[in-house]
N, C-alpha and C positions, 0 to 999 in steps of 0.2 A: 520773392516775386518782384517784377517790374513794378513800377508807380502805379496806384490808381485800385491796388488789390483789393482795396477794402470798401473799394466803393466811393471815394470820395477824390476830390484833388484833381479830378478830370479836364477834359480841355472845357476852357472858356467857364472856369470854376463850377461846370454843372457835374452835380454826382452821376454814376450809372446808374441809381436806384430811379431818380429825378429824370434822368433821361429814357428809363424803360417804360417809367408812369404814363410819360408827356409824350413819348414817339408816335410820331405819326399822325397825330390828331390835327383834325382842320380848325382855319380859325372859327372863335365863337360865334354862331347865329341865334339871338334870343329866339324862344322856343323849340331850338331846334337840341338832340340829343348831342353829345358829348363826342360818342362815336355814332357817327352816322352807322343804322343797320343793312344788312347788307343787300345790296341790288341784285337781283334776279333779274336782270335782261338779255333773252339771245340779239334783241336787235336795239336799236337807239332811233327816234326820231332824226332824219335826215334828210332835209329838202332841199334841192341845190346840188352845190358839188358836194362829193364827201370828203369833210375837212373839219377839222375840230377834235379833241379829244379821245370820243368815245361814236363809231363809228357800228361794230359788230363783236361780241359777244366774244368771241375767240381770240380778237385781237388786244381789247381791251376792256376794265369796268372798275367802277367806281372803287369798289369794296377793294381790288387788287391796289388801286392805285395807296391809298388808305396805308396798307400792308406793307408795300415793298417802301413807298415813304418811313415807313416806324423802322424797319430792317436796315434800310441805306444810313440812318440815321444811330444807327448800333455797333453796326460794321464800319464805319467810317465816318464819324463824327467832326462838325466843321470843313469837312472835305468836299470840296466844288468839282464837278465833273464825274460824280462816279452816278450810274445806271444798277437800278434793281430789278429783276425779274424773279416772278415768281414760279411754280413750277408744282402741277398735282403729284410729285414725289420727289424723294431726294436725289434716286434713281431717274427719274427724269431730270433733274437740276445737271447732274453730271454727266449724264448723256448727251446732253445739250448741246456744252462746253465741247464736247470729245468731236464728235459729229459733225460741231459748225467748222470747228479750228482746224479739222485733219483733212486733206487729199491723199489718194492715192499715191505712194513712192514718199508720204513726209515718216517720221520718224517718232513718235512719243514714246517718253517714258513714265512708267508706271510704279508704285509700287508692289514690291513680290508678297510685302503681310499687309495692304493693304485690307480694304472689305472685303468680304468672302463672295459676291458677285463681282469682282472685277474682271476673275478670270473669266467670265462670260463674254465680258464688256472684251475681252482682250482676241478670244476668237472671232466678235465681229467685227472688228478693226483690221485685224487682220485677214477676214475674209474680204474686206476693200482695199485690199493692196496697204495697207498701212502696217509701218513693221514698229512693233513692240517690244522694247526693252524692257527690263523690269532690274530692282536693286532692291537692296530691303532700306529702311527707312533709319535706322540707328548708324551712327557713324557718319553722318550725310551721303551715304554708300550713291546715292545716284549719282553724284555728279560722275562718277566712274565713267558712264555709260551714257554723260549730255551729249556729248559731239556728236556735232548734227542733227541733232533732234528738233522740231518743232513747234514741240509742248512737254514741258515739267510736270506732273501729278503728282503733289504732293500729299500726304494724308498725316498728321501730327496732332495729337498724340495718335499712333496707327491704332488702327483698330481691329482685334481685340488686345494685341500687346503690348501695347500704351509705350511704344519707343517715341523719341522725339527727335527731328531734328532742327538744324540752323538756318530759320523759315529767310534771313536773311541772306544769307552766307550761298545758298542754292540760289535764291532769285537774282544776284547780283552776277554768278557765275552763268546762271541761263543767257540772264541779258547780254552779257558777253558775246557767248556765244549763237546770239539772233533768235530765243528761244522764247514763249509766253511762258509764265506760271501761270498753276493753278491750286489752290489749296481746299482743300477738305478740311473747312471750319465745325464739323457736326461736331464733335467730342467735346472739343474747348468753347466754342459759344463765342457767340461776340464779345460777349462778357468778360470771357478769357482770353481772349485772341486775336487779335485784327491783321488779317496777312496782308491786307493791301497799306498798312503802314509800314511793314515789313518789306513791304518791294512787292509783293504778287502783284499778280494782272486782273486775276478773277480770287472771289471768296467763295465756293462754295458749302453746300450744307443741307440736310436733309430738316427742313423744321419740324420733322413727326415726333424727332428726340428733346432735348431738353428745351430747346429755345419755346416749345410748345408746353412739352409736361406735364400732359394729362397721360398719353396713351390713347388720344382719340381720334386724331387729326395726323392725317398724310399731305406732306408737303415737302415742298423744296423749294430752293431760291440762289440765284446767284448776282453777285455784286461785281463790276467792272470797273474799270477807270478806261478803258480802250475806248472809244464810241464807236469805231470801224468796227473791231471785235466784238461788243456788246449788241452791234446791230446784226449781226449773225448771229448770236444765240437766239436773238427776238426774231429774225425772218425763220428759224428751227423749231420753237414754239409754235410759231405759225403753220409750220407745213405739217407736223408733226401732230397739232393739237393738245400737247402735253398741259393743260392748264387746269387749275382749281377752282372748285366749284366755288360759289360766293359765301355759301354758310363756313367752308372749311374757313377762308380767308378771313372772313370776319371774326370765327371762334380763334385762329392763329392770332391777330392784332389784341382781341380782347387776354389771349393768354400772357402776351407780353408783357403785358403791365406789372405781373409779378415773379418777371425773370430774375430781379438781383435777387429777392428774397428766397424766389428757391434754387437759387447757385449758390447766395451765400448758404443756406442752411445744408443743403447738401454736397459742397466742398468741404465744412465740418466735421460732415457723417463719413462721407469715404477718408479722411484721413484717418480719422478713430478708427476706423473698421480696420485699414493699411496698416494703425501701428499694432492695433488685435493681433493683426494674422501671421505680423513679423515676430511679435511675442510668443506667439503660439511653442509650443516645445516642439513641433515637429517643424522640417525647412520645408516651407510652402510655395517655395518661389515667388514669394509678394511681389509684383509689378505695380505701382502707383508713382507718378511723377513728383507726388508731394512729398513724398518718403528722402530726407537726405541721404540715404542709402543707397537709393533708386540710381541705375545707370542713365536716367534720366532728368535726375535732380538739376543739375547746373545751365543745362541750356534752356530747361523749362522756367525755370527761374529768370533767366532773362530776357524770355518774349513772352511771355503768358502773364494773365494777371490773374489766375487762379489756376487750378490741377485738375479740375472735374470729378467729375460723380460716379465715375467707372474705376473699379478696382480688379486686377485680376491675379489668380492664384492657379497650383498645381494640386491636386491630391493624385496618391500615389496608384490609384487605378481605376477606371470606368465604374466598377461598381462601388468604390465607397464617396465618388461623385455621386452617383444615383441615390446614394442613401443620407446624404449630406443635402442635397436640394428637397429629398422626400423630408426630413427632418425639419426643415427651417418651417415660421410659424408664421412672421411677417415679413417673407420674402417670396415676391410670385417665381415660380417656375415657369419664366416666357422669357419671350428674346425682345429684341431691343432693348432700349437705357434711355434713362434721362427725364422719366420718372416720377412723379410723386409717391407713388407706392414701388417702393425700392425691388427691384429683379433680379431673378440669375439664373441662369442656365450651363449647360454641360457646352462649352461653342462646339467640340469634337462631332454632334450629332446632326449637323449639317454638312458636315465633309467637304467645304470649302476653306478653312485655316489647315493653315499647318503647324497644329499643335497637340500636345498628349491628349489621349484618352480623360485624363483627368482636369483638361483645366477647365478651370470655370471663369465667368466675365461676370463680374458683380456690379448690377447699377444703385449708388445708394440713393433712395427721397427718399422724404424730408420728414420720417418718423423721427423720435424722440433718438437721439444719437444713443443715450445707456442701453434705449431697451433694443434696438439694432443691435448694438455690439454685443450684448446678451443675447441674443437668439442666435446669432451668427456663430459665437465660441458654445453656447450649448449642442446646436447643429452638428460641429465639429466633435464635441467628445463624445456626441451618442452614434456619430457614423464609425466612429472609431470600435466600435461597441462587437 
């Protein structure tokens, strides 16, 4: 892994743990609480012209402010000039980006195993005259299909197949050719990942997954360095209305605090579980980045500072998936990832990936790593059954 894996060694000698504690917080006011809680206002005192900060409820509020400060500061540490916006889903965070930065007759490209809603995203881009390319994500197959396109979407590790690619090696080639990035930070975290030291233009990411970690909170957020481009995603929130209530923002900021602890614990978990599955006597098709096996190993190692918490596999047909997730003891049968209480699901039963009947997407938290990998290899020999 790149510098910094472990948590320590960071810019300006502050650790990630130190930096997720500290993100975002205002300076100290005696009496006053730690994090401020969060503001409930549609409207703000306003007499005069309207100028100042915090104007209308839609546009702006405190508790946001709060938030995308601790995010800007995760995603891009030390970095002058970069813009956070927040966003009531991750689906709206990426929406945003696509909508502000595309015209009719421009050109974007996609991922083809990207998230299983993009082909949605793809017929309405398409229904406004914007034409859609799509590559898969492994091999840095987009560049194939940059020229002339107007925006890069990348997604690394994809999701649910965990390919990776050269978050560098694209965004240099885009700019080249006159094109924005944008990256899909949910899987790797900031924690893991900073695509705007990498060259992208935008970070995006759904916070409802790990950077949050409960499973209770829907959100999203994107980070820019463009200010022309970042001021179009904000006048798109604005017409759009896409934004977060103030309790989800404030529970998002208070989750933050204990980001490194549950990426470290839970990048632990999913390698243990990855080398289980690769062990396992039957071939499972283990996909995990952390794996030196992995056809992902080597470039993930050199831009990521950790693998994440998703682990995914093959079993050999629809139903001994069903009797491998009905078997598990301390793993939910739900979708999404990134988790405190570790997940898995059949992906095939949405019918948006394109993968076997059998695979499954494993999100590991941050239970005791033995007894995980215990109920996981138990699961497996009595589906077997």
């Amino acid at each position: 892994m790149s510098d910094s894996a472990d948590g320590t060694g960071a810019e300006g000698g502050v650790g990630e743990g130190t930096r997720a504690v500290r993100a975002g917080l205002p300076e100290p006011v005696k009496h006053e609480p730690t994090l401020p809680g969060p503001v409930f206002a549609a409207h703000f005192h306003l007499p005069g012209e309207p100028t100042g900060p915090y104007t209308y409820g839609r546009d702006e509020n405190p508790t946001w402010t709060h938030l995308e400060r601790a995010i800007g500061e995760l995603e891009a540490p030390g970095r002058g000039g970069v813009e956070t916006l927040v966003f009531a889903s991750g689906m709206a965070a990426i929406s945003s980006v696509l909508f502000s930065q595309l015209r009719a007759g421009d050109a974007v490209v996609l991922p083809s195993d990207g998230y299983q809603v993009l082909p949605l995203v793809r017929a309405q881009l398409e229904a406004y005259g914007i034409e859609v390319r799509t590559a898969p994500t492994g091999g840095d197959a987009q560049l194939d299909v940059l020229d002339g396109a107007k925006l890069l979407w990348i997604e690394t590790p994809s999701n649910p197949g965990l390919d990776v690619c050269d978050i560098r090696r694209l965004a240099e080639a885009a700019h080249a050719r006159g094109a924005l990035v944008a990256v899909d930070n949910t899987l790797a975290t900031p924690l893991g990942q900073r695509p705007l030291e990498l060259g992208a233009d935008f970070s995006v990411a759904s916070g409802t997954k790990q950077l949050t970690g409960h499973g209770d909170i829907l959100l999203g957020y994107v980070v820019g360095r463009d200010a022309e481009a970042m001021a179009a995603v904000r006048r798109w929130r604005k017409i759009v209305g896409a934004i977060p209530g103030p309790m989800e923002a404030w529970l998002a900021h208070r989750s933050i605090a204990t980001l490194q602890l549950r990426v470290e614990r839970q990048n632990v978990g999913a390698l243990a579980v990855a080398e289980a599955l690769r062990d396992w006597h039957e071939d499972l098709g283990v996909r995990y980045p952390g794996l030196m096996s992995d056809p992902s190993y080597k470039i993930a190692s050199q831009q990521m500072h950790g693998y994440g918490c998703v682990v995914s596999f093959t079993l050999p047909t629809r139903a001994r998936a069903d009797r491998f997730l009905d078997a598990l003891r301390l793993v939910d049968d739900a979708t999404s990832f990134g988790g405190v209480r570790s997940t898995a699901e059949r992906r095939g039963r949405w019918g948006g990936d394109a993968v076997p009947e059998g695979f499954i997407r494993l999100s590991v938290g941050a239970e005791d790593t033995k007894d995980l990998v215990a109920d996981v290899l138990r699961a497996l020999d009595e589906s077997a059954q």
